[in-house]
py3Dmol code that shows the C-alpha trace and the ligand (Angstrom):
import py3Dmol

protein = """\
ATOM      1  CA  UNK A   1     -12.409  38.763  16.844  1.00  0.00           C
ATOM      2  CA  UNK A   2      -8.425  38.871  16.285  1.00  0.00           C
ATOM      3  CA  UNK A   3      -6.668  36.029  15.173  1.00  0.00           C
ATOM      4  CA  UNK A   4      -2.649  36.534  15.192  1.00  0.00           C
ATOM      5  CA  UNK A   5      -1.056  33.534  12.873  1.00  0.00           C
ATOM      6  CA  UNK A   6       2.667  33.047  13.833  1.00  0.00           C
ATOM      7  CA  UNK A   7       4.506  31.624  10.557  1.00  0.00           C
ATOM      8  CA  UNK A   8       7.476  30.980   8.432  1.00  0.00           C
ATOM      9  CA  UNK A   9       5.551  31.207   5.538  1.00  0.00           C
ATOM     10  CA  UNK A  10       2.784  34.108   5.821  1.00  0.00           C
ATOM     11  CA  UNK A  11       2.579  34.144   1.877  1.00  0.00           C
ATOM     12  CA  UNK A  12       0.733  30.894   1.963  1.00  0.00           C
ATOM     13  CA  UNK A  13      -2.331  32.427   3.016  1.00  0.00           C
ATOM     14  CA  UNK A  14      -2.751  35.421   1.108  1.00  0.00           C
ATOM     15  CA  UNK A  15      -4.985  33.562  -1.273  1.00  0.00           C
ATOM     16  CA  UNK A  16      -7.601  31.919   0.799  1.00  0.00           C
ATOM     17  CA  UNK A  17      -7.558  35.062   3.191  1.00  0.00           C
ATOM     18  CA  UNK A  18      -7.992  37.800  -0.213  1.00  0.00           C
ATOM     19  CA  UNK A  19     -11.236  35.879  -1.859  1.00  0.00           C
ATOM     20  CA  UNK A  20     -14.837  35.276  -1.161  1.00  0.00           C
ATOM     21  CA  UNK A  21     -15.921  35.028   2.479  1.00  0.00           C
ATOM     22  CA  UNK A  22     -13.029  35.791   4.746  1.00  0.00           C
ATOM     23  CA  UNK A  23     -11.740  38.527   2.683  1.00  0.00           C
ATOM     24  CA  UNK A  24     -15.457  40.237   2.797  1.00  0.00           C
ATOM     25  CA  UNK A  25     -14.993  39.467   6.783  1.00  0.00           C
ATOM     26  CA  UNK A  26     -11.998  41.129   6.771  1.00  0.00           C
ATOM     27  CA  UNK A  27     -13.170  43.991   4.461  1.00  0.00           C
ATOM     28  CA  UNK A  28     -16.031  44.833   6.886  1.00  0.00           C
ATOM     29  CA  UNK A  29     -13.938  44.495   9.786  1.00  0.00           C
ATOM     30  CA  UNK A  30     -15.862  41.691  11.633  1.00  0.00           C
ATOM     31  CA  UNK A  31     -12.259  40.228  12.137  1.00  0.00           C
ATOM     32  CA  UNK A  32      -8.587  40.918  12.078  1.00  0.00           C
ATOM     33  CA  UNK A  33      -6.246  38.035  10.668  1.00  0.00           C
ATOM     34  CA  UNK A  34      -2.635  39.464  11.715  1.00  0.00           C
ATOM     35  CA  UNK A  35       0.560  37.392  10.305  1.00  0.00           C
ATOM     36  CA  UNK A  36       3.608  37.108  11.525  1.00  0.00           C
ATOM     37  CA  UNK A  37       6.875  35.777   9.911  1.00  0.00           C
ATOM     38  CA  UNK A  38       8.593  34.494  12.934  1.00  0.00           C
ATOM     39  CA  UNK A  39      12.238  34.255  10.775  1.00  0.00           C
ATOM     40  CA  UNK A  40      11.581  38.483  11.820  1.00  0.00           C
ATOM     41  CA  UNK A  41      12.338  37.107  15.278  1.00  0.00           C
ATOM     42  CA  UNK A  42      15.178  35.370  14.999  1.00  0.00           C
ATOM     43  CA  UNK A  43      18.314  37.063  16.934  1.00  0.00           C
ATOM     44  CA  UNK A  44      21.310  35.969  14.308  1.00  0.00           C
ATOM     45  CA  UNK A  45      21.970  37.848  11.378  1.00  0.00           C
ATOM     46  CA  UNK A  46      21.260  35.079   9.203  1.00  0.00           C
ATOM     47  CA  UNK A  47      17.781  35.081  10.027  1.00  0.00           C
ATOM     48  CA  UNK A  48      17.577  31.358  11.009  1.00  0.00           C
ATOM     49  CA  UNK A  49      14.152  29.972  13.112  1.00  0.00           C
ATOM     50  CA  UNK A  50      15.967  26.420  13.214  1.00  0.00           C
ATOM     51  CA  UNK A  51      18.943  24.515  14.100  1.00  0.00           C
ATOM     52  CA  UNK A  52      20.217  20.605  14.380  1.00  0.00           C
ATOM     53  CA  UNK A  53      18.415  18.334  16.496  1.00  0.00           C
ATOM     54  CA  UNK A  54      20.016  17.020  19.802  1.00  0.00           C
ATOM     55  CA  UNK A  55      20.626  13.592  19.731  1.00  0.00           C
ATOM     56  CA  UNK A  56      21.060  13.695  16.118  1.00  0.00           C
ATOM     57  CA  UNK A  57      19.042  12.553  13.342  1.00  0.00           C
ATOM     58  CA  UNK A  58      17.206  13.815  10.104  1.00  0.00           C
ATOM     59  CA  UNK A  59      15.919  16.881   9.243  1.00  0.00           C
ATOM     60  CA  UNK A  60      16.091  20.369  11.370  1.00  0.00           C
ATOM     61  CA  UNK A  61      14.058  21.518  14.554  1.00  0.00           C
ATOM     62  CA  UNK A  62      12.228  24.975  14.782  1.00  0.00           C
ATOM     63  CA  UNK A  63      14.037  26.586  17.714  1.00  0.00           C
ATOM     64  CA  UNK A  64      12.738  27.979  20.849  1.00  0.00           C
ATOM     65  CA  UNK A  65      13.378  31.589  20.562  1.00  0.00           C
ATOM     66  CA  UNK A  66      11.942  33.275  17.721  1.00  0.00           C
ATOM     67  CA  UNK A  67       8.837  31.474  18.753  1.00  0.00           C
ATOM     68  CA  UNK A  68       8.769  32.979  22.183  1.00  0.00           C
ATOM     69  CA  UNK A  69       9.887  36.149  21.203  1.00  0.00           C
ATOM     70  CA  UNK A  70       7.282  36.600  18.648  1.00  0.00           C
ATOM     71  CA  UNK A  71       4.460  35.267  21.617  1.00  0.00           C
ATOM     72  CA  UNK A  72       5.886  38.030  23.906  1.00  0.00           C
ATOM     73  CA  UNK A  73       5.558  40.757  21.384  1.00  0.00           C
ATOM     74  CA  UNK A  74       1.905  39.407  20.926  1.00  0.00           C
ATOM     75  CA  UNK A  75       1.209  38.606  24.815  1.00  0.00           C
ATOM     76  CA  UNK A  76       2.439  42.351  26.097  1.00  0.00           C
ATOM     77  CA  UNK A  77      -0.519  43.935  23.672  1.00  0.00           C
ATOM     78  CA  UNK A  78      -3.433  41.636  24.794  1.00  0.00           C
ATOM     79  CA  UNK A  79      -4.532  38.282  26.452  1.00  0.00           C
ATOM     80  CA  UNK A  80      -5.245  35.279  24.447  1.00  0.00           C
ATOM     81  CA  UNK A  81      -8.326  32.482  24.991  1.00  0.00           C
ATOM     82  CA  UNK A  82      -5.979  29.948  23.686  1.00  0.00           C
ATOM     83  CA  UNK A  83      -2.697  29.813  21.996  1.00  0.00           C
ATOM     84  CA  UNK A  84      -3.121  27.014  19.255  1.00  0.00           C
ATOM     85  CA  UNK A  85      -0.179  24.542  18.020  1.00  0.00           C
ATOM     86  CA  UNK A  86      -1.166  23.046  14.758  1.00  0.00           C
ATOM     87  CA  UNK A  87      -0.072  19.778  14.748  1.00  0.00           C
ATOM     88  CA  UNK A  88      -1.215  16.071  13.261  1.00  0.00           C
ATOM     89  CA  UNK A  89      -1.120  14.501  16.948  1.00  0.00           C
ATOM     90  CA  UNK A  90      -3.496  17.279  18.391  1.00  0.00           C
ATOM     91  CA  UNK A  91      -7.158  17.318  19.327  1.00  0.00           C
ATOM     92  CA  UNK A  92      -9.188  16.312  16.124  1.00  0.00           C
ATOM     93  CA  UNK A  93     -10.974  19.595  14.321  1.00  0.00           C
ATOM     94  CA  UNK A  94     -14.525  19.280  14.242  1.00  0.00           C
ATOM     95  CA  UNK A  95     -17.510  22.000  14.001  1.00  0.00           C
ATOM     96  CA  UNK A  96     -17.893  21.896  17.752  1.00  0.00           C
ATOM     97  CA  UNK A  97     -14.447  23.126  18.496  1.00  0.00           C
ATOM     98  CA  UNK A  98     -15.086  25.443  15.557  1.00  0.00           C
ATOM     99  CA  UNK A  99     -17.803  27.109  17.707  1.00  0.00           C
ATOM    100  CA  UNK A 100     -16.031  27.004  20.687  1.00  0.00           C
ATOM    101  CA  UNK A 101     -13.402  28.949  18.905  1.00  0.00           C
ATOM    102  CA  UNK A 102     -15.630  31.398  17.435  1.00  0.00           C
ATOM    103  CA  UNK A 103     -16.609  32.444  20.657  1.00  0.00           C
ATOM    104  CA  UNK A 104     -13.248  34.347  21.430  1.00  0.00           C
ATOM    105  CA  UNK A 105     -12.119  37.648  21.334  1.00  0.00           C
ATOM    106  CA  UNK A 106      -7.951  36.700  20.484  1.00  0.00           C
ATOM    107  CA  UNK A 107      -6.678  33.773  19.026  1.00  0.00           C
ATOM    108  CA  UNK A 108      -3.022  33.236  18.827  1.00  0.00           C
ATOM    109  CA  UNK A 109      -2.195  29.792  16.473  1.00  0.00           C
ATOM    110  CA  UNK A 110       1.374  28.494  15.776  1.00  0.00           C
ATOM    111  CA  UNK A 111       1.958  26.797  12.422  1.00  0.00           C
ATOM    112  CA  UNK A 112       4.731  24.226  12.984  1.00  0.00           C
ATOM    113  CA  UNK A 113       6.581  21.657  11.565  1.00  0.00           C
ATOM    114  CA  UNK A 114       5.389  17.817  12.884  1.00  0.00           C
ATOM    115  CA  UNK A 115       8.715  16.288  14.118  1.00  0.00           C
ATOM    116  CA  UNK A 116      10.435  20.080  13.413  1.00  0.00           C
ATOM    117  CA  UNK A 117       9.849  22.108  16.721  1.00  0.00           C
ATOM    118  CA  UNK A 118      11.164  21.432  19.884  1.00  0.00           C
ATOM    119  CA  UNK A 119       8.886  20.330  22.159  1.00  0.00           C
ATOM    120  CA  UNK A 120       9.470  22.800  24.955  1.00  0.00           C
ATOM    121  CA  UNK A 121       7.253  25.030  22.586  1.00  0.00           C
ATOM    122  CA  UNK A 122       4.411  22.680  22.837  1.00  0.00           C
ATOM    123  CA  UNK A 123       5.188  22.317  26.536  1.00  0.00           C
ATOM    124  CA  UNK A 124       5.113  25.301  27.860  1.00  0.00           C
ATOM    125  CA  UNK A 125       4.211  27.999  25.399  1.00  0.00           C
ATOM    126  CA  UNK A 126       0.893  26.699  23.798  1.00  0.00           C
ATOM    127  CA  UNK A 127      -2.528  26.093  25.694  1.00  0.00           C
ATOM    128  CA  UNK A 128      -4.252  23.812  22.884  1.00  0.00           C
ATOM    129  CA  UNK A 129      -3.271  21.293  19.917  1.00  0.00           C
ATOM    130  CA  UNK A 130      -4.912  20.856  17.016  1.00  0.00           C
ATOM    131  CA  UNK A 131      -5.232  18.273  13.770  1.00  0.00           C
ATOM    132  CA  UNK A 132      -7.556  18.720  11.047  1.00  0.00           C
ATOM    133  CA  UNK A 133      -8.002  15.127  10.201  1.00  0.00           C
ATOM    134  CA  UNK A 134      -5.398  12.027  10.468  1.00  0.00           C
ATOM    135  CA  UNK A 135      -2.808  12.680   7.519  1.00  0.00           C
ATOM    136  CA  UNK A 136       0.168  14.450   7.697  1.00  0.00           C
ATOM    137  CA  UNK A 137       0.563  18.059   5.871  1.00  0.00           C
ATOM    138  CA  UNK A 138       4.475  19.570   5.064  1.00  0.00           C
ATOM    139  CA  UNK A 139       3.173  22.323   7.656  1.00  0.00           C
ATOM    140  CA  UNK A 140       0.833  23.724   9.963  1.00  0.00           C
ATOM    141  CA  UNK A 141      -0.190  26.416   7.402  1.00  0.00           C
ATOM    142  CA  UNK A 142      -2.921  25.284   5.655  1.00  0.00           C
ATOM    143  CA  UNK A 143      -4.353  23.493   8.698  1.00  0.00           C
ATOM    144  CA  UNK A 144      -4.765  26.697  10.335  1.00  0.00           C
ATOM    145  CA  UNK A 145      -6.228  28.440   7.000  1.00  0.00           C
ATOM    146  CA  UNK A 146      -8.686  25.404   7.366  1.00  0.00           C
ATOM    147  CA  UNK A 147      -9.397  26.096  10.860  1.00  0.00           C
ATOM    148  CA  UNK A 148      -9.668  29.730  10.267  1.00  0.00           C
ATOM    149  CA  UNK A 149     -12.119  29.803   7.333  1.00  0.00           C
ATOM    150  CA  UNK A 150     -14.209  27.703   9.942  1.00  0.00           C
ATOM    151  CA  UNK A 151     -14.001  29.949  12.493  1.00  0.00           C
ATOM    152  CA  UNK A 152     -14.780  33.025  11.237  1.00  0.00           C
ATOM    153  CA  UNK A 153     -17.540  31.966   8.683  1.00  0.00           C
ATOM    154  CA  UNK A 154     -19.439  31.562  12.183  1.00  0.00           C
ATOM    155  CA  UNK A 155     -18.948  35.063  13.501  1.00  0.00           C
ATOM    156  CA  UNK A 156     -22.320  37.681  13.504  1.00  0.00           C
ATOM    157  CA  UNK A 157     -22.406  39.494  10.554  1.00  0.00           C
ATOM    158  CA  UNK A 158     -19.798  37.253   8.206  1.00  0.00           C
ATOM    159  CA  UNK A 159     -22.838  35.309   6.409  1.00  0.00           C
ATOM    160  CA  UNK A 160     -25.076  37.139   4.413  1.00  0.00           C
ATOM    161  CA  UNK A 161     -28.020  35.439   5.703  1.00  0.00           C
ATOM    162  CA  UNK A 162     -27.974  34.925   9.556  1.00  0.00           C
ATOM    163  CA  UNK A 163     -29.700  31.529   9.615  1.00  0.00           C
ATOM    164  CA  UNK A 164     -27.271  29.881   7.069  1.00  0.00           C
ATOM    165  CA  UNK A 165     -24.697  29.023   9.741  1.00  0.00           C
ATOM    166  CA  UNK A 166     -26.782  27.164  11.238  1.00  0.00           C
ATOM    167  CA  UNK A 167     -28.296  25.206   9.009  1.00  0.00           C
ATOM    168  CA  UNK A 168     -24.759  24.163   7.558  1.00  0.00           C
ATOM    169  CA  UNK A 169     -24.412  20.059   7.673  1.00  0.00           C
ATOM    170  CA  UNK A 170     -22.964  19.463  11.296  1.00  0.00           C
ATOM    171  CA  UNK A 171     -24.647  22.214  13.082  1.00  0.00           C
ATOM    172  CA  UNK A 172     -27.461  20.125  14.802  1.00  0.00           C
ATOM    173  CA  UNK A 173     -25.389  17.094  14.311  1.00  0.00           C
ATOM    174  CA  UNK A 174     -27.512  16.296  11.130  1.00  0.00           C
ATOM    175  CA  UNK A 175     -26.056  16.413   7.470  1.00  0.00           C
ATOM    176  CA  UNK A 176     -27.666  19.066   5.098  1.00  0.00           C
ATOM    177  CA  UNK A 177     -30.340  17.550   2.926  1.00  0.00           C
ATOM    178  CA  UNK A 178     -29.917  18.025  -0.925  1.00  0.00           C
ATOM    179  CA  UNK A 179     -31.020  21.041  -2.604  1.00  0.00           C
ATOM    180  CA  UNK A 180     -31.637  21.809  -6.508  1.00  0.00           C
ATOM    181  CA  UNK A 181     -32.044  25.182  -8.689  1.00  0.00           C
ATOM    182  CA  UNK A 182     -33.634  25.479 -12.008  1.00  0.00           C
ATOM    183  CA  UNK A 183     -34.245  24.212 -14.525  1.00  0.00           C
ATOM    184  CA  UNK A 184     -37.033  21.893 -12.846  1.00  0.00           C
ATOM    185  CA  UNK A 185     -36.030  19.321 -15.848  1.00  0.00           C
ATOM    186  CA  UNK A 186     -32.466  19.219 -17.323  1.00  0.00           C
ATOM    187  CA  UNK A 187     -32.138  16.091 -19.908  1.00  0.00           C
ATOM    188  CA  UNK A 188     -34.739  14.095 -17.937  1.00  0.00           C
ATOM    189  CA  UNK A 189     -33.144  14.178 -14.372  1.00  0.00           C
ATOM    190  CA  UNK A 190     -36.114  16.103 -12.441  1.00  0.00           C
ATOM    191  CA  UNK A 191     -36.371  17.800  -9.070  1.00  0.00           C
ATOM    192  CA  UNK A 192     -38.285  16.245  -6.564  1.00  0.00           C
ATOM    193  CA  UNK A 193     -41.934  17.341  -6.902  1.00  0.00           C
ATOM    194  CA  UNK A 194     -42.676  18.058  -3.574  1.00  0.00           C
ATOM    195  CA  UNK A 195     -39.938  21.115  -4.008  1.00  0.00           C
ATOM    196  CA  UNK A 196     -42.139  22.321  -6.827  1.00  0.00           C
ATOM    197  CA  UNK A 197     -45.076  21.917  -4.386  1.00  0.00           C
ATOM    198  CA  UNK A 198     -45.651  25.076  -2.537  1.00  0.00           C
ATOM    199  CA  UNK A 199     -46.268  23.028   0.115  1.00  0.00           C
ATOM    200  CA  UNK A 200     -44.308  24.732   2.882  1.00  0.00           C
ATOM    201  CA  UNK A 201     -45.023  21.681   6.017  1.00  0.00           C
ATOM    202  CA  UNK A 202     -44.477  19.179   3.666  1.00  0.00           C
ATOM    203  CA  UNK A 203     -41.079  21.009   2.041  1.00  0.00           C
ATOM    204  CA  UNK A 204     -39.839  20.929   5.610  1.00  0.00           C
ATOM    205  CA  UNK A 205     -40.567  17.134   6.880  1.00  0.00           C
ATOM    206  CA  UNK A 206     -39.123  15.894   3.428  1.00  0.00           C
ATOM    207  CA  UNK A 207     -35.639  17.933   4.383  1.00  0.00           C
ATOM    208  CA  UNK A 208     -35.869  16.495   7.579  1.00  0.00           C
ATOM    209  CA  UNK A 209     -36.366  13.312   6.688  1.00  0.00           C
ATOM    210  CA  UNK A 210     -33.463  13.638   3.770  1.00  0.00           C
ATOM    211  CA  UNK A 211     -31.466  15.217   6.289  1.00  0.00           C
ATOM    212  CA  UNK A 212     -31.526  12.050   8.392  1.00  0.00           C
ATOM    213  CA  UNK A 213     -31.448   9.461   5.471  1.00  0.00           C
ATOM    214  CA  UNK A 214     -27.740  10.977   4.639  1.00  0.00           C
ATOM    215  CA  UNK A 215     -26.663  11.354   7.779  1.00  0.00           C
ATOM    216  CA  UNK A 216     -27.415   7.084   8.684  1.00  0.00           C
ATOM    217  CA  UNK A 217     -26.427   6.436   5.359  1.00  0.00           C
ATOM    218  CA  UNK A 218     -23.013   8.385   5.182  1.00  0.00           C
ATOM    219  CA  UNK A 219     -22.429   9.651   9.085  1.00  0.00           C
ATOM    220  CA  UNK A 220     -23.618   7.256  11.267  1.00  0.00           C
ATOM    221  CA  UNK A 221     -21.916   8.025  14.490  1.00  0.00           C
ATOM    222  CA  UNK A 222     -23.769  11.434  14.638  1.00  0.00           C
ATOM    223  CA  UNK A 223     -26.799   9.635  15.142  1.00  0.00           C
ATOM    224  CA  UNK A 224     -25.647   7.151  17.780  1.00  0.00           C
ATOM    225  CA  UNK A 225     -23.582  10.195  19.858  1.00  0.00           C
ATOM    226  CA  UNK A 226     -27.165  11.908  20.265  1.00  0.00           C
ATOM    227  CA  UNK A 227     -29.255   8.948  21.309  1.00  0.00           C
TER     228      UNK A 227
END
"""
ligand_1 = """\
10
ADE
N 0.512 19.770 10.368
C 0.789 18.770 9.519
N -0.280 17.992 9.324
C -1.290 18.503 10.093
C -2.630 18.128 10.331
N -3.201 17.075 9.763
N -3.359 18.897 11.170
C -2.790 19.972 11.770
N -1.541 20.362 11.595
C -0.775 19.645 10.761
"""
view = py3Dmol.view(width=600, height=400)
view.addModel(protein, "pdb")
view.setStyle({"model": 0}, {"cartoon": {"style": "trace"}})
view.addModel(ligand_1, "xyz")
view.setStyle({"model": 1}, {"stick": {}})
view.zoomTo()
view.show()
């Protein structure tokens, strides 16, 4: 999978991108994260991806062209399943959309400015628009790092152990059920027994059944979407 990440600040994700998981993604080539500083796009000398707002007002709007010129550049080289806006008012994030998403081959996902991009951008240039959850960021950046991590944590290959994926909380619409390491005893807070059981039937019917305790006790619309 390729995911090209169109930006005005491409330094913000050097650190999630160079650790742990995605980095070891990235290392073994199961995907390509390509960023691009759109202010490379911009026509004046000065560099500048933004300019008053008509009609007046506060703050300053991301313009038009750098945008689309950056796209184009992208658009000649290959098609894209979706080009992504990253924006508070979009479609809300969840782990179904993340496995949609993980299905592609190219992503293309604009980081914005809420209020700061004109909206013949979001009219005509992107194909989806997405929120991670119902507060408002200073950018589209870390959404899409967010998103991202998501994403490609779910490609073949990315975790260690193929089953893990699937057993994350969310998966099968169920929340994980708790899990505990040694030592069996630590300042009298013990691990359940049947863990220390052997008991391989009765190991899996008590995750099940913790599984669904959490997920009435702390998600209870999973349960009711699924009935
Ligand atoms: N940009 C600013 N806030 C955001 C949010 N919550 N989700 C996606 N993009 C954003």
């Amino acid at each position: 999978m390729r995911i090209d990440i169109l930006t005005i600040f491409p330094d913000m994700f050097r650190g999630p991108f160079s650790e742990s998981i995605l980095k070891r993604a990235v290392e073994k080539g199961l995907v390509e994260i390509c960023l691009h500083d759109i202010r490379e796009f911009a026509s004046n000398k000065h560099r500048r991806v933004d300019d008053y707002p008509f009609g007046g007002g506060a703050g300053m709007v991301m313009m038009i062209e750098p945008i689309e010129r950056c796209m184009e550049s992208l658009t000649k080289e290959r098609a894209y399943d979706e080009v992504v806006f990253m924006t508070p008012d979009g479609e809300l994030f969840d782990q179904p959309m993340a496995n949609r998403l993980s299905t592609f081959n190219n992503l293309m996902v604009l980081c914005g400015h809420y209020k700061g991009i004109d909206q013949r951008i979001r009219d005509h240039l992107v194909s989806m628009e997405v929120s991670i959850g119902n507060y408002v960021l200073s950018g589209g950046e870390l959404p899409a790092a967010v998103m991202t991590d998501a994403v490609v944590r779910l490609l073949p290959g990315v975790l260690g152990d193929e089953t893990s994926a699937l057993s994350d909380s969310f998966q099968d619409g169920l929340l994980s059920p708790p899990v505990f390491t040694r030592p069996a005893e630590y300042k009298g807070w013990k691990v359940p027994d049947v863990l220390l059981s052997g008991h391989d039937r009765k190991i899996s019917e008590w995750r099940h059944e913790q599984s669904l305790e959490r997920t009435r006790r702390l998600r209870p619309g999973f349960l009711k979407n699924s009935e």
